[in-house]
MOPAC internal coordinates of N, CA, C and O (Angstrom, degrees):
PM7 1SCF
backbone

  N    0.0000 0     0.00 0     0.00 0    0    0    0
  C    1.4540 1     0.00 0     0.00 0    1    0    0
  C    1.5251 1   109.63 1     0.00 0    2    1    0
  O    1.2310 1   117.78 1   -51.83 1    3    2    1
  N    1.4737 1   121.82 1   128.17 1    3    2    1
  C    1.2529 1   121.92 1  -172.13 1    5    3    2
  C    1.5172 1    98.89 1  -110.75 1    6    5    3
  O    1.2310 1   116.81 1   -92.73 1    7    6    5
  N    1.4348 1   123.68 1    87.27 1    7    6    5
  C    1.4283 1   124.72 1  -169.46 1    9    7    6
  C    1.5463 1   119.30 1   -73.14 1   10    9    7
  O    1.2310 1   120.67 1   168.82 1   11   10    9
  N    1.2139 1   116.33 1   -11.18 1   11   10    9
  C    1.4242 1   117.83 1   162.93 1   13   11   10
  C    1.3591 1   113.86 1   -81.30 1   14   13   11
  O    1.2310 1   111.96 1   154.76 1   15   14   13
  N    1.0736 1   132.75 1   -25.24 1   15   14   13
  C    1.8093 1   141.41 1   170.58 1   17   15   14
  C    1.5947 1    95.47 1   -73.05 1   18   17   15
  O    1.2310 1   119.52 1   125.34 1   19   18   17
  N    1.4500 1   118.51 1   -54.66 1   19   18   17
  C    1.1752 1   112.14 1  -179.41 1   21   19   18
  C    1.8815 1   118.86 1   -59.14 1   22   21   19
  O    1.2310 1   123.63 1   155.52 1   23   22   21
  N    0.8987 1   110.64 1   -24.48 1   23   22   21
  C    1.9481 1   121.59 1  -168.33 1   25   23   22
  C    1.6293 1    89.17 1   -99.12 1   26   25   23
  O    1.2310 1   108.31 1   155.00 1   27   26   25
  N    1.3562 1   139.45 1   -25.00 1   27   26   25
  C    1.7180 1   117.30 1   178.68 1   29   27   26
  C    1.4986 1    94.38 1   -81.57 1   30   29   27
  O    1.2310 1   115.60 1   131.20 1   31   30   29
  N    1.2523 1   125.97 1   -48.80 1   31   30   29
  C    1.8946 1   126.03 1   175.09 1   33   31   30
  C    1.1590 1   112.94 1   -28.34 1   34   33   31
  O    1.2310 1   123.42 1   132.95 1   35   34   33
  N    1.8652 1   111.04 1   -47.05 1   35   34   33
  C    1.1793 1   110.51 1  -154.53 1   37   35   34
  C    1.6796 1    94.76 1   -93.88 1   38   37   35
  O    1.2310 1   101.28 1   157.32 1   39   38   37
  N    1.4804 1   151.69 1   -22.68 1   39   38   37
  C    1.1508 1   163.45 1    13.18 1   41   39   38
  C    1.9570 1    91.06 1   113.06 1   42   41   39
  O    1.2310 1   129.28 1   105.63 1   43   42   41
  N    1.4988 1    99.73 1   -74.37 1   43   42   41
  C    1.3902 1   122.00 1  -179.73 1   45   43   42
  C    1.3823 1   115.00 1   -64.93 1   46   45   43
  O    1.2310 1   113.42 1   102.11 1   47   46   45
  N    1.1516 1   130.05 1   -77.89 1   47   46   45
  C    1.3302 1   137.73 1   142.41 1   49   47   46
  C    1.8360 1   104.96 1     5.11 1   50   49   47
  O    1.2310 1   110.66 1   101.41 1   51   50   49
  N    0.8231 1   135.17 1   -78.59 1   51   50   49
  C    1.4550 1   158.26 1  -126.08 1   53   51   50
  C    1.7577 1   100.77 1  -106.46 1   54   53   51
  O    1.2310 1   125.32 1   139.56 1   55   54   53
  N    1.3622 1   107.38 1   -40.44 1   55   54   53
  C    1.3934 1   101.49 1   159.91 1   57   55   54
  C    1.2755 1   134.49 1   -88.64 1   58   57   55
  O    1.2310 1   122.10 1  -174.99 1   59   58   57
  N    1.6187 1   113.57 1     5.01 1   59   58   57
  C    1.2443 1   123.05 1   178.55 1   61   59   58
  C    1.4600 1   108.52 1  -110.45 1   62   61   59
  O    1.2310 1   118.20 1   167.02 1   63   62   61
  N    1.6238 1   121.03 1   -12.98 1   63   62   61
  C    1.2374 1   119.81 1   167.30 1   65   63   62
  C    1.3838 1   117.81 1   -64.04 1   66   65   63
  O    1.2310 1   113.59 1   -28.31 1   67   66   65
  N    1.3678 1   129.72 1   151.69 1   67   66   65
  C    1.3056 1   123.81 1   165.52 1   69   67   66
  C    2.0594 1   106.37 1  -145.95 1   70   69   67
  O    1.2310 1   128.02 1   -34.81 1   71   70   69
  N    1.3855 1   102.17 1   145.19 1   71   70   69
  C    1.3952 1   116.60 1   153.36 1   73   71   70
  C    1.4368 1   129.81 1   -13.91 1   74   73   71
  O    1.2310 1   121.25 1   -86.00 1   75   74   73
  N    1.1801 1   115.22 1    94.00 1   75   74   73
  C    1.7964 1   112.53 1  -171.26 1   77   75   74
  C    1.7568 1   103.01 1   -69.91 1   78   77   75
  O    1.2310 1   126.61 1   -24.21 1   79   78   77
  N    1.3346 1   104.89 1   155.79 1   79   78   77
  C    1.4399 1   118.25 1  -160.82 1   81   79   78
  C    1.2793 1    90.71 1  -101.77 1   82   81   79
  O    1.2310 1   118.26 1   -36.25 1   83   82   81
  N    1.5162 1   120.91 1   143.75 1   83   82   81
  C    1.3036 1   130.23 1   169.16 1   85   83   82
  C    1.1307 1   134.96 1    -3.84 1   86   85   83
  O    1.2310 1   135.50 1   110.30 1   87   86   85
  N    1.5407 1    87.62 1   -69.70 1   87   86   85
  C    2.1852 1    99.12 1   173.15 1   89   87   86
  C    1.5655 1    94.43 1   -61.67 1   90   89   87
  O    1.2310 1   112.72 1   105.70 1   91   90   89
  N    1.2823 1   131.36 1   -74.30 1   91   90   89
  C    1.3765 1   112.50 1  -171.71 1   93   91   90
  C    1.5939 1   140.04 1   -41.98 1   94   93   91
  O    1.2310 1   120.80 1   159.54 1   95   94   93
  N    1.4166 1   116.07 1   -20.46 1   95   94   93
  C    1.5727 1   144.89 1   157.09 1   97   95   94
  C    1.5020 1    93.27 1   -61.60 1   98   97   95
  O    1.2310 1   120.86 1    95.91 1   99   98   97
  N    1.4824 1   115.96 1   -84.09 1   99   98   97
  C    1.3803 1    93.44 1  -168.79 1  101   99   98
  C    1.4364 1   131.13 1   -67.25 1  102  101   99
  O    1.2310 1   118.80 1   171.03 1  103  102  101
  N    1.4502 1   119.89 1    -8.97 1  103  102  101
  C    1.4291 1   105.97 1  -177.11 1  105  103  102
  C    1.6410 1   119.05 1   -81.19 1  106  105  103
  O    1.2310 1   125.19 1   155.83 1  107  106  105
  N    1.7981 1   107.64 1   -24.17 1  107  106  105
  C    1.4776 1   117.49 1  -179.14 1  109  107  106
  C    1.5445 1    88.08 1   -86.12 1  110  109  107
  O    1.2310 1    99.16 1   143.91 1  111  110  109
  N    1.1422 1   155.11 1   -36.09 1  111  110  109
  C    1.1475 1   140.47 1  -179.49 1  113  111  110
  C    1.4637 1   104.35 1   -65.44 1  114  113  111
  O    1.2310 1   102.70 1   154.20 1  115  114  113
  N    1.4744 1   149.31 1   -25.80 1  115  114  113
  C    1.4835 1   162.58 1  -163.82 1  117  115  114
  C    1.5528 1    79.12 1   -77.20 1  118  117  115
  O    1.2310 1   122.82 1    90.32 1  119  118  117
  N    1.4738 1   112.20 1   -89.68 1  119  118  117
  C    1.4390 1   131.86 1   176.98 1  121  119  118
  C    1.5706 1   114.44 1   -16.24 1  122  121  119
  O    1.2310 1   120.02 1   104.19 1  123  122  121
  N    1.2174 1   117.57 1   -75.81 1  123  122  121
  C    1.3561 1   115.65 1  -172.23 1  125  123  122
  C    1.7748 1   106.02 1   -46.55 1  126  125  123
  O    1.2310 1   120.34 1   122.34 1  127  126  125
  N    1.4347 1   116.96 1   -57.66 1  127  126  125
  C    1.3231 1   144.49 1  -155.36 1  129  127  126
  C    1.8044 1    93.28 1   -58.73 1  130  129  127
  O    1.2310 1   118.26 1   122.61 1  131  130  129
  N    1.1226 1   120.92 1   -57.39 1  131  130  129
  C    1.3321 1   134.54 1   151.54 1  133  131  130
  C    1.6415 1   119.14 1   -31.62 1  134  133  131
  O    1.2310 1   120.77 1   128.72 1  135  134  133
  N    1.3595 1   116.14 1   -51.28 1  135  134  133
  C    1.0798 1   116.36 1  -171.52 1  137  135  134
  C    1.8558 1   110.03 1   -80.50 1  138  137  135
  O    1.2310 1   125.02 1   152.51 1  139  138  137
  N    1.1486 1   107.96 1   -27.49 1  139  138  137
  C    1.3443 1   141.62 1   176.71 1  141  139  138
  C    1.6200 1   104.28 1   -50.97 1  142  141  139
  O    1.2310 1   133.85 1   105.17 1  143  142  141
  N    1.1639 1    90.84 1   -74.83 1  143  142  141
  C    1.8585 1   108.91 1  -178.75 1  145  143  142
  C    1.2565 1   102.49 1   -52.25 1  146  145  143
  O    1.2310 1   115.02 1   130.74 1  147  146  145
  N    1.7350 1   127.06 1   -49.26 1  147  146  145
  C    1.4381 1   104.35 1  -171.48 1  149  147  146
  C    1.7196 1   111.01 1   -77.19 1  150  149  147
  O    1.2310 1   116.73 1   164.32 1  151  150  149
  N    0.6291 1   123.83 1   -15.68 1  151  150  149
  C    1.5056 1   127.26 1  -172.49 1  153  151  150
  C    2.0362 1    98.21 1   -76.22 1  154  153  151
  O    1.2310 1   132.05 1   158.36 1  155  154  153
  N    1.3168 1    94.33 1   -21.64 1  155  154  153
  C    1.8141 1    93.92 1  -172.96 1  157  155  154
  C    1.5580 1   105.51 1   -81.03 1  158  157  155
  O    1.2310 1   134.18 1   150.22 1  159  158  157
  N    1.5350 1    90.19 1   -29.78 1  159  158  157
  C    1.9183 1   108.48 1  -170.54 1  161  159  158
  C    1.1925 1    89.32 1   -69.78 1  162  161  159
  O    1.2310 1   121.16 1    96.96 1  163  162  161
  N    1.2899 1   115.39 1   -83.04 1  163  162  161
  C    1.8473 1   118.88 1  -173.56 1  165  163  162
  C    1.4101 1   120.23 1   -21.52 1  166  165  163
  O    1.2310 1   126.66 1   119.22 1  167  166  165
  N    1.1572 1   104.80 1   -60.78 1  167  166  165
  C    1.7931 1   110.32 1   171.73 1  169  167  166
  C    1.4560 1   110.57 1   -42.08 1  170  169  167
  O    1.2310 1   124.84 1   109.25 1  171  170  169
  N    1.5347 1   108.32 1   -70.75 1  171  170  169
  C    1.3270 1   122.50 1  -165.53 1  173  171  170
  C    2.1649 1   111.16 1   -61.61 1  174  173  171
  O    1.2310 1   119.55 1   166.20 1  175  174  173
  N    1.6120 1   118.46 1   -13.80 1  175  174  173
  C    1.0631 1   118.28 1  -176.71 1  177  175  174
  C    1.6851 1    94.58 1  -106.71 1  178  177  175
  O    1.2310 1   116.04 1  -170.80 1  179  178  177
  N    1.3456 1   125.13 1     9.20 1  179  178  177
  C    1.2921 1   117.15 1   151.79 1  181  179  178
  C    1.4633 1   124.49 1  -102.96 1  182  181  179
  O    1.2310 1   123.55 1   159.57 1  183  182  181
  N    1.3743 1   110.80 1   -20.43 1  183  182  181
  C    1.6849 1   121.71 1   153.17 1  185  183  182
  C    0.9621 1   107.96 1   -27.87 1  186  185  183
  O    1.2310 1   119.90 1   101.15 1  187  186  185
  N    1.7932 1   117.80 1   -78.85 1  187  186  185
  C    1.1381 1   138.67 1  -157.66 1  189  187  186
  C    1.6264 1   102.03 1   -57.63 1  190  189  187
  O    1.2310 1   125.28 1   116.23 1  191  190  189
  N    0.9544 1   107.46 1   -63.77 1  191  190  189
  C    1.7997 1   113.76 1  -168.94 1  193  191  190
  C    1.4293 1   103.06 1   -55.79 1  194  193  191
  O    1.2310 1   119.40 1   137.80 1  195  194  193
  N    1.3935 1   118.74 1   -42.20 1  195  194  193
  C    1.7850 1    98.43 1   170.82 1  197  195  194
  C    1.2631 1   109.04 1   -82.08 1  198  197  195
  O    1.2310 1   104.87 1   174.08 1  199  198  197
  N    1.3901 1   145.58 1    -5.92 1  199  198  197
  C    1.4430 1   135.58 1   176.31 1  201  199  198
  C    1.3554 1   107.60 1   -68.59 1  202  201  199
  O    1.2310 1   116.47 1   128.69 1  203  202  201
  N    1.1463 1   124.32 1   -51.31 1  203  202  201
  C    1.7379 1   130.26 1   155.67 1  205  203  202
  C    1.2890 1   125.65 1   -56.03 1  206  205  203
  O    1.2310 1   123.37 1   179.27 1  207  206  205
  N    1.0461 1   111.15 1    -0.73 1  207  206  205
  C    1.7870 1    90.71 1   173.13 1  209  207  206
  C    1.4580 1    98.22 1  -115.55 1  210  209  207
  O    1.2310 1   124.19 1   -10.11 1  211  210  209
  N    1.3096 1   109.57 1   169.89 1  211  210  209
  C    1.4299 1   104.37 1  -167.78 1  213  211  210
  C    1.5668 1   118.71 1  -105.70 1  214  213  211
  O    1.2310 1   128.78 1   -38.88 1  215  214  213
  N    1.3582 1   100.68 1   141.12 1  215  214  213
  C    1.6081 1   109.74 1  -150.87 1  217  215  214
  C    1.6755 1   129.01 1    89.88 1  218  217  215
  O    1.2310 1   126.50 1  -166.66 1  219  218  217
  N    1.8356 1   105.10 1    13.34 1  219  218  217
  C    1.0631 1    96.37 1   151.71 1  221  219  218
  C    1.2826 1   134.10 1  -119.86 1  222  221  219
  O    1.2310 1   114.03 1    36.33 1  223  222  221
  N    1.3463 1   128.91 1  -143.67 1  223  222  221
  C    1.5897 1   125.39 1  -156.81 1  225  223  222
  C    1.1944 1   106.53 1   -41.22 1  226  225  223
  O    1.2310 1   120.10 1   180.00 1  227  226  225

């Protein structure tokens, strides 16, 4: 491991990142939140479908 090669990457990296601008905050925050919900739905509309059939939860 060459940890000084590794710390300018990380160095580099870090000065080329910058602060997302509003619209960009809110639209990946829209996105995730979206992506979020269906994954809650999905779960929760397979709950349901084995709670009704018989022999489940």
């Amino acid at each position: 491991m060459d940890v000084k090669y590794d710390l300018n990457s990380y160095v580099r990296v870090l000065k080329l990142a910058s602060t997302p601008s509003w619209q960009e905050f809110s639209q990946i925050s829209k996105i995730a939140g979206a992506g979020i919900f269906l994954v809650g739905l999905l779960g929760f509309t397979i709950f349901a479908v084995m709670s009704f059939l018989p022999g489940g939860v």
